[in-house]
N, C-alpha and C positions, 0 to 999 in steps of 0.2 A: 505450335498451337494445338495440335492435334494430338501429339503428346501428353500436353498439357489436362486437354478433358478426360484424355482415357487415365490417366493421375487422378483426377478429381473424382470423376465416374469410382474409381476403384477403394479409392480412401473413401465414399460416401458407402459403396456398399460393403468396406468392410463394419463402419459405423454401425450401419441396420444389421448387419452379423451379427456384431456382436451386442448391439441391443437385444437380439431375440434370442441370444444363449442366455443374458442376464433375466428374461420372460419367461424361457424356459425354467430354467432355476425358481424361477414365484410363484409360477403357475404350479410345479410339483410343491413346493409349500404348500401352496395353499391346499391342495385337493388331499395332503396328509394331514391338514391342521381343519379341516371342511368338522363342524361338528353337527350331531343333528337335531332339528328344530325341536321346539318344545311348544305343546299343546296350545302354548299363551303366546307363541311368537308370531308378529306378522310378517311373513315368506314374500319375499319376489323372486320368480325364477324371470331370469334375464338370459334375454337371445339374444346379440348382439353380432349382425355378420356384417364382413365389407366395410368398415369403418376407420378410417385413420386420422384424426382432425385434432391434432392440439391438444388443448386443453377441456376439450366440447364431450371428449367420450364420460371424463369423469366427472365431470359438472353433472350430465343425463345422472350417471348411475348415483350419487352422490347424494343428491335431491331425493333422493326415494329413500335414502339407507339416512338423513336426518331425517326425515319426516317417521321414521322406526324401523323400516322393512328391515330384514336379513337379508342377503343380498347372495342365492345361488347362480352360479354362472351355469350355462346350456347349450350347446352348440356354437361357443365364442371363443375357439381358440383361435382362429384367427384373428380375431380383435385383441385377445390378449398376450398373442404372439408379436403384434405390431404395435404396443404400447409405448408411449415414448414421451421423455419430458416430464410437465405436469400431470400427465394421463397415467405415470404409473403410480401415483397415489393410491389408485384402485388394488393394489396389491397388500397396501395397508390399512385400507377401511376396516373398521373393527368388524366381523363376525361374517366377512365374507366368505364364500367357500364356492366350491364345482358342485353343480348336482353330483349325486350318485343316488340312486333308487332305492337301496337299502338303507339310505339313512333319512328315508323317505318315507318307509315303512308304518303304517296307521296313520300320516297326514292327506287327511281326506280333500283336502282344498288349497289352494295357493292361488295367489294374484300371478301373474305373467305380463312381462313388458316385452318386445318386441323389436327391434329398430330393422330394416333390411331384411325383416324376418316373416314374411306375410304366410309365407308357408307352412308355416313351421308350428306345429301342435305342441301344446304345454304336454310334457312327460307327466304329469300328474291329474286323474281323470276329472277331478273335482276341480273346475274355476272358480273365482273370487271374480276378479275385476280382471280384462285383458286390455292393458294398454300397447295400441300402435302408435308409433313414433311418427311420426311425418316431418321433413326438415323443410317444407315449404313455404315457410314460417310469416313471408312477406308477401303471403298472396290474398288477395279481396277475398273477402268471406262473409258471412255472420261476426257482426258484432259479438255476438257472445262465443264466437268459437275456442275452445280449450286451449292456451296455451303454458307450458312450462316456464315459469318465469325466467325473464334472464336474471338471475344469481351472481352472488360477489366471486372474486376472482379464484380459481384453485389455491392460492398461496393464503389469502385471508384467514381460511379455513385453520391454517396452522396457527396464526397469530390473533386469535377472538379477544373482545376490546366490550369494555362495559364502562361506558361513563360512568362518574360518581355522577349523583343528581345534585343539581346546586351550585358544580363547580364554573368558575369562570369563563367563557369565551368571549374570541375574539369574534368581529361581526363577518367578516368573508375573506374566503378564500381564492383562490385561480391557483392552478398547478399546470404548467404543461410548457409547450415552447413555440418558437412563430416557424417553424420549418418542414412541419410535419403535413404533406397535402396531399396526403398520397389515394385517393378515390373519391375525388372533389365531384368526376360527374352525377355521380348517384345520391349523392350529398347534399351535392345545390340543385339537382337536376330534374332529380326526382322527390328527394323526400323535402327537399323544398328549406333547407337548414345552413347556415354559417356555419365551414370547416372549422375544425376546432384550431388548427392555426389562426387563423383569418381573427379569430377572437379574443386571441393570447395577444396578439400583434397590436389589436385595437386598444384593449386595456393599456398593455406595456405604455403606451403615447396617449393616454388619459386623463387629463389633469383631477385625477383621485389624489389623495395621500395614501400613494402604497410604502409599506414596509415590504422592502427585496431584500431577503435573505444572502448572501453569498455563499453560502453552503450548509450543510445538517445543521453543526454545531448551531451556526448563527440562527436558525431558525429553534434548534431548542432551546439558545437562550430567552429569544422571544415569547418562545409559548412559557417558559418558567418563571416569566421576573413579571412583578404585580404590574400593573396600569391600571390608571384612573378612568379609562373607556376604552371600547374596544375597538381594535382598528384592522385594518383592511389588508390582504398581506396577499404580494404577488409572487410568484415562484418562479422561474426559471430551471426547469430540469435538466436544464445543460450545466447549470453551476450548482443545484443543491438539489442531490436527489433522494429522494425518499424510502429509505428502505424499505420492505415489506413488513419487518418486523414492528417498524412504527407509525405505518401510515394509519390505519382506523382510531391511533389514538390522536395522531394530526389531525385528522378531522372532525373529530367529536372535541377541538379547539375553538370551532367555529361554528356561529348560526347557521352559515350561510356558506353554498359551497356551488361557484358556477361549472354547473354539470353541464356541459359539451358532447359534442356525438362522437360517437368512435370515429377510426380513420375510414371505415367506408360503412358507414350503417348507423342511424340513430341511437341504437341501445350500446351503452358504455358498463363495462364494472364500476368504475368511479361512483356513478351517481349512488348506486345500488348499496354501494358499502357504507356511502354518507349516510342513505335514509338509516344503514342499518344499527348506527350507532347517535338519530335525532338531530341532525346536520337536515338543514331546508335545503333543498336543491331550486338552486335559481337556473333556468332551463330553457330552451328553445323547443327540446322536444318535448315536452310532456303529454302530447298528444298522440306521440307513437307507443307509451305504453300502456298496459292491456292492464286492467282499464286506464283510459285514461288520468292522469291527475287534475287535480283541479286549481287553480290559479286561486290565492288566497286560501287556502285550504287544508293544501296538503302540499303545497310549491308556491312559487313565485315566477310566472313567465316574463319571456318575451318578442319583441316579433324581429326587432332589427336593432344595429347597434347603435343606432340614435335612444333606441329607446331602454335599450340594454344601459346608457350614460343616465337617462334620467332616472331608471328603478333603482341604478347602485347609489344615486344620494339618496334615494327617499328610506333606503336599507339601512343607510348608515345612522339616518335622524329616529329609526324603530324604537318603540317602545317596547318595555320588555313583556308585557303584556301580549301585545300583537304577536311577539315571538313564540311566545310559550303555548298560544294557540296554535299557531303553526307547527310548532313541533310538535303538538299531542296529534292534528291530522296528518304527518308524517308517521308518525309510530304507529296509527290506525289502519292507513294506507300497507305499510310494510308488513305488519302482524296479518292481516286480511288476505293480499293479496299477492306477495312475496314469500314468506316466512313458509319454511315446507312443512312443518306440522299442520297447520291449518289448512293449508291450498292443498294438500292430500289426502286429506279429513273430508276434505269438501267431495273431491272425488268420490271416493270410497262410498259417500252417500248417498250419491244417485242411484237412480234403480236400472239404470244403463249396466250390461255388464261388459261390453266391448264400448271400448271410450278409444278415441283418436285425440292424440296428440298435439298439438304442434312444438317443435322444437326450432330456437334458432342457433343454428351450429357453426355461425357465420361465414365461413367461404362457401360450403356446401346450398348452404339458405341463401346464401346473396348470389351463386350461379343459375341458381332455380330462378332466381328473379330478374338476372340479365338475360338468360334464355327466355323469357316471356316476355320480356321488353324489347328484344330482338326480334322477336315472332311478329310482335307488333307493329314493328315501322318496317316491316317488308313490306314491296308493293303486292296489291294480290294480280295474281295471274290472270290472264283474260281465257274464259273457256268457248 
């Protein structure tokens, strides 16, 4: 046995090896391909220390570099020495580069972002906006406090989807499977939410008329052959799974798309990629996000799954009218309050020039929030 882990231990760190020779290798790219800004460009210099998290480093930086910025890196090779998976996207965002000074040379101003960087002084004496990061994303605040939206998945980004307008859909969806339950207490415990198994499970033994796919093909025969109305379609991602390549346009198939919580946190990619292509998300959480949605509006809720059985007939009998309203305060909602040209914009326009953040990076943010939930049900000491 002991064999065994010093084996695993060793093939894991030859893995990060050799990830950070293949980071080496991109990071010297880029700091030879780094070009320098131009008068009309909007600059973020990016401090990013101590960070290792998934997909979450290049969601952060990504967000800024669609909303326009140029994206210089500064005191981040650690971060970009330790990039891995979907995080090294960031090696290929268009027009990223490494500070260097001299190619800095007559730009009197730049914005700065921060993450783990509290110390740490923008190289360029002129500020714009300096954004701090904070990953404590799930803790009681101000309602109005700043946060980064959660955003569709890194992989999305590769494969962007634009409905035709007019084209046909079906009225709803479910994607997912009954086995997945993996941070149930925080889930039902705390945010007060139906696991997204617990949901998949309920449906599957619903007397709906679902159409179940058996696998891609059969579901793209579905979405390509005409029907006389539109019907109801449940998925199993143990038998038909969804490539990346064609999910946003699977669900700009559909009105209607029951958007579920992740496996330990309210905010999902799923839901986010629906709104992003005018897909209503039918939801339990709508209230976890920032701002909230609003019920007829811009979603469709609900509280339990008695009542989750009686909104999916009232769905199926929609006018298409009522739909089409709905869909405009989803595309209102996401353009507003999602969409990072606008939510950047917005930024940018205050007269704040140090703005805090919040980010949710999910393990790092939901640690921050089991540590203060633990803080909590300690008894207190007697003095």
């Amino acid at each position: 046995m002991n064999i065994r882990k010093l084996l695993t231990a060793m093939h894991t760190r030859w893995i990060l090896f050799r990830e950070s020779l293949r980071n080496m290798r991109d990071i010297a790219r880029m700091y030879i391909a780094t070009q320098a800004p131009q008068p009309s460009d909007r600059n973020l210099v990016v401090c990013i220390r101590d960070f290792r998290h998934g997909r979450y480093g290049y969601l952060l930086v990504s967000y800024f570099a669609q909303a326009g910025y140029r994206i210089y890196f500064y005191r981040s090779l650690q971060f970009l020495l330790g990039l891995y998976g979907y995080d090294r996207a960031v090696f290929s965002m268009p027009g990223a580069g490494i500070f260097r000074r001299k190619v800095f040379r007559g730009i009197n101003a730049v914005d700065f972002l921060g993450l783990n960087a509290e110390h740490i002084l923008s190289p360029v004496k002129g500020i714009g906006k300096r954004y701090t990061i904070d990953l404590d994303y799930f803790r009681s605040g101000p309602a109005n406090a700043l946060r980064i939206p959660y955003h569709i998945h890194p992989l999305m980004l590769r494969h962007p989807h634009r409905p035709e307008p007019g084209n046909f859909r079906h009225r709803i969806l479910m994607y997912g499977q009954p086995d997945l339950d993996w941070s149930p207490e925080l889930i039902r415990d705390h945010f007060g939410l139906i696991p997204r198994s617990e949901v998949f499970s309920h449906l599957d033994s619903a007397p709906i008329e679902w159409f179940r796919p058996s696998d891609h093909a059969a579901l793209e025969r579905f979405l390509s052959t005409p029907a006389d109305r539109p019907l109801a379609c449940l998925i199993d991602s143990r038998r038909c799974w969804i490539p990346a390549s064609a999910w946003l346009r699977v669900l700009s198939g559909f009105d209607f798309f029951v958007a579920t919580p992740g496996v330990s946190m309210p905010q999902s990619h799923n839901m986010i990629e629906a709104m992003s292509v005018g897909t209503i998300p039918l939801t339990q959480y709508g209230r976890h996000m920032h701002p909230p949605l609003t019920h007829g509006r811009d979603s469709i809720s609900y509280t339990d799954l008695e009542d989750l059985d009686r909104i999916l007939n009232e769905l199926m009998a929609m006018d298409a009218e009522a739909i089409l309203r709905l869909r405009s305060g989803v595309a209102a909602y996401f353009s507003e309050h999602i969409e990072p040209t606008h939510v950047v914009e917005t930024w940018r326009a205050m007269e704040a020039t140090e703005i805090q953040l919040l980010f949710n990076a999910e393990e790092p943010s939901l640690e921050l929030l089991r540590s203060r939930l633990g803080e909590r049900s300690q008894p207190e000491k007697k003095t």
